[in-house]
N, C-alpha and C positions, 0 to 999 in steps of 0.2 A: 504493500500500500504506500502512495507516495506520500508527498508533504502534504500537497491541499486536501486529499482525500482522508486525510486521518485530521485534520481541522473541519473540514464539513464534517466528518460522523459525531467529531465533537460539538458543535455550532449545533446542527438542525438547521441547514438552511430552509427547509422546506422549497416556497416554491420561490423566496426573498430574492433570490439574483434576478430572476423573472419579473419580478414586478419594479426593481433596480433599474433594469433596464427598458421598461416600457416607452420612455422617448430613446434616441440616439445617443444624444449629450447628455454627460454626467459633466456638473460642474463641484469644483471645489474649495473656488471662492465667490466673492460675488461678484456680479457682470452686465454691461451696461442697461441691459433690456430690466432689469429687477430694482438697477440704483436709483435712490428716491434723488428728486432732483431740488427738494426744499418747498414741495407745493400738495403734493401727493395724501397727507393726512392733515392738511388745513382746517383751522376750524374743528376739527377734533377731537372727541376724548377721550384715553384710552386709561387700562387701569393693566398691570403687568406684575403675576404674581414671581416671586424666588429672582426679583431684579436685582440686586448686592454683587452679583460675579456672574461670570460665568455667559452664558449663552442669552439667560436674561436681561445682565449687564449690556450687552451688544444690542440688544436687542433695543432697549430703552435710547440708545444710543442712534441707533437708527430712526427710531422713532422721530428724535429731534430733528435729524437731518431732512425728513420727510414733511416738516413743518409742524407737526400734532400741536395742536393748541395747547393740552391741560394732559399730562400723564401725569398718572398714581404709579409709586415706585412701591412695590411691598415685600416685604421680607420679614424674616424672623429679627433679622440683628439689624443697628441703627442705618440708615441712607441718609444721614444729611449731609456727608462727604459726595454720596457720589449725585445729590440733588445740584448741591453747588459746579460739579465736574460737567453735568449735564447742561446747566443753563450756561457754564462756558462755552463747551460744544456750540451752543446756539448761538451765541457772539462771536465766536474766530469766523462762522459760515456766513455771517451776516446775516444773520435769522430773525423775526422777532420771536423773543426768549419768551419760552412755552411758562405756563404756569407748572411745577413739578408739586408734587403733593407726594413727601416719603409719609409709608403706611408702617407702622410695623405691624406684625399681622403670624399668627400660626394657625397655617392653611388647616391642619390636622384640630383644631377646636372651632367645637360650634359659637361657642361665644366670641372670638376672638375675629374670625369673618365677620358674623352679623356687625360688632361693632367698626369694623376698618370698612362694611358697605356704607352702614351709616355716618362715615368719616365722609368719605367720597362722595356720598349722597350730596352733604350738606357743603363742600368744597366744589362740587362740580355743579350745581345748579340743579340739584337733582336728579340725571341722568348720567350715561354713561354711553357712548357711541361701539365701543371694541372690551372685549374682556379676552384678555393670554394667558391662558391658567399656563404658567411656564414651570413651576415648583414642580419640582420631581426628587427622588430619591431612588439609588440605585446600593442594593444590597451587595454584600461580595458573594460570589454565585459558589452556591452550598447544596448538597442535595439534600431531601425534603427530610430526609429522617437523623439529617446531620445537622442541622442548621439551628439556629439559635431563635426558640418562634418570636421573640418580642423584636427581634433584629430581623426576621424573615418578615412577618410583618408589619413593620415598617413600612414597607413596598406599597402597601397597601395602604397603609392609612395617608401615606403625602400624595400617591401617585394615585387613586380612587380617590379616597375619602375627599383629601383636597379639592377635587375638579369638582366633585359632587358640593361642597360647599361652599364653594367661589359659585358654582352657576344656580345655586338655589338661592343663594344672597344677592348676586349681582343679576340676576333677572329683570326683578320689578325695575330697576334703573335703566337696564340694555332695551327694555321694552318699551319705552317711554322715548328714547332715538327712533331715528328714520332708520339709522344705519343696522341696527342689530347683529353684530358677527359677534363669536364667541370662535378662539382659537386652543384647540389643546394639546398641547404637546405630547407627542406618544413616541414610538421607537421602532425601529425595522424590527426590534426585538421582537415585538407583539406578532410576528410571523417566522421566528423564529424558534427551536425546541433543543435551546442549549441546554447541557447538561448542569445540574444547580442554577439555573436562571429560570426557576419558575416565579419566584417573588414580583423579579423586574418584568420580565416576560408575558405573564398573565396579566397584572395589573396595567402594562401599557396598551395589552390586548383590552383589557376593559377600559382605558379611554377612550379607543375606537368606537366600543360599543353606545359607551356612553354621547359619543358626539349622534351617535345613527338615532340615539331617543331623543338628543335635545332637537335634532331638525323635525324626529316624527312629533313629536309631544307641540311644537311651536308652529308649525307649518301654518297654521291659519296666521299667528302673528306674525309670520312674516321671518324669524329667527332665522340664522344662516350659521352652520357650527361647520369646523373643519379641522380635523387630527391632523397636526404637521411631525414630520419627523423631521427633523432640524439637521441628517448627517452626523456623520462619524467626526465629533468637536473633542477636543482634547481638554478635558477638564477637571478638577475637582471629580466629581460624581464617574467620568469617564475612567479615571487612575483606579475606581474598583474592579474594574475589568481585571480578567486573567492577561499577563503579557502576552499571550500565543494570541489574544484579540484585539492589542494597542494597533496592529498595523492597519485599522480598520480608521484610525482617529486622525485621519489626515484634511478637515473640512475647516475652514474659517466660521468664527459664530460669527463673521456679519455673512455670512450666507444665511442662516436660517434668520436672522434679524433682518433682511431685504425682501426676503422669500415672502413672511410674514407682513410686512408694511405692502408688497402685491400683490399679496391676499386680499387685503382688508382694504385697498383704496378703494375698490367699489364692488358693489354689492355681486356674487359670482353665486348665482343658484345654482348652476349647474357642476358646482362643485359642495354643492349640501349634504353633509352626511357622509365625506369620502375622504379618505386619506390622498395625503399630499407627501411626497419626498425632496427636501429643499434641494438637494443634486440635482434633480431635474431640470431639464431645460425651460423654463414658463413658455416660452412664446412656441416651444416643440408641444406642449401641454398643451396650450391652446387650440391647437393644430389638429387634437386629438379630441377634441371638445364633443363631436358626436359620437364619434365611437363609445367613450365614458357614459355617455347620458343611456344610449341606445345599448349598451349591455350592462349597464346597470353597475361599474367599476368601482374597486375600490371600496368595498364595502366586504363586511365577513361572512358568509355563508359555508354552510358543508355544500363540497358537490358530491354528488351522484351519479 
């Protein structure tokens, strides 16, 4: 057995290269057709959960560059260093400087949402245009009768529970916009059957599902949700990985922080309910726009 084939038996790709590859282009930074150009989320409001580092961080960063009016920055530990960093950002580009609102906030309690909605609520005018539920946690990959349960899940309480309580809190707000998108970060994992990565694995598998309810559950209101995978980002969270799967961490986070900001510039039904992979090519995505609608892509089902 050679090298890749004794990393696939390990991984579980399933059918993941396959769907990797569904445009031509695989990118692995960001590129002109995705870059905001300082006009893109004008007027604005976004709220951006696990922003302090990381893929987050970029992301909020992006944000600025795209114009956003009024971003909520929220995390567990403080943001008013990186509030201050961000409304620089918007002066070096010659922007006007967004309103940032640092939340602190644990995605994993119900009190702790409800009161960081009610922050935003009452800082944003009452609504909320965009929610990024970006806060994730990734366990070190253990098999199930090995694993430590309050550390296995974990997985589960930031990477479900949180998305479930950002979008049952931030709802009444998002619905109250014209715009309504709700973005959730999930992982090529969710289609993957690595060995000890059931924690992270399943649970990003149930972001998926959970975006497929928020667009069936809101469809009359108009609600637009989309599971992004953000690529192979080198990170905090990413260093839990086993080394025999770092060679996988080769993506810029402002790829899935631009991916993200061309998601959400304008309203994209026919991406309701479906997973996104920020490598992809968008404007090859585009390109691809019926075949998605007319087989129904991107979405979980058993075949038969």
């Amino acid at each position: 057995m050679d090298d890749f084939a004794k990393l696939a038996e390990y991984v579980g790709f399933t059918n993941a290269l396959e769907v990797g590859a569904f445009v031509p282009t695989r990118h692995t930074d960001t590129y002109p057709f995705i870059t905001p150009t300082g006009t893109e989320l004008a007027g604005k409001s976004v709220i951006i959960t696990g922003a302090s580092k990381g893929i987050g961080r970029a992301t909020a960063s992006r944000l600025v560059k795209a114009g956003c009016s009024k971003i909520a920055i929220a995390a567990r530990t403080g943001l008013d260093k990186v509030a201050e960093e961000l409304k620089l950002e918007a002066q070096q580009l010659g922007l006007d400087p967004p309103t940032i609102l640092p939340v602190q906030v644990d995605v994993t309690s119900d009190e702790s949402v409800k009161a960081a909605a009610q922050t935003v609520e009452d800082a944003f005018g009452g609504k909320i245009d965009i929610l990024i539920n970006n806060a994730g946690y990734l366990p070190k990959l253990v098999r199930i009768g090995e694993a430590d349960p309050s550390e296995w899940w974990k997985g589960f309480e930031v990477n479900l529970k949180g998305t479930f309580l950002c979008a049952h809190y931030f709802l009444p707000l998002l619905l109250r916009s014209d715009t309504k998108i709700v973005i959730n970060l999930t992982s090529i994992g969710a289609n993957l059957l690595t060995i000890g990565g059931a924690s992270y694995q399943a649970s990003r598998f149930t972001n998926c599902r959970i975006t497929e309810f928020l667009a069936r559950d809101y469809e009359e209101e108009g609600l637009i949700a989309i599971s992004v995978h953000p690529g192979g980002v080198k990170t905090d969270m990413g260093d839990n990985l086993p080394e025999v799967m770092h060679f996988s961490l080769t993506d810029t986070a402002d790829l899935p922080g631009d991916t993200i900001v061309w998601l959400t510039k304008e309203r994209r039904e026919w991406l309701n309910g479906r997973y996104v992979s920020s490598p992809w090519d968008m404007q090859e995505l585009e390109g691809k726009k019926e075949e998605i609608v007319e087989r129904d892509l991107f979405k979980f089902r058993m075949t038969v």
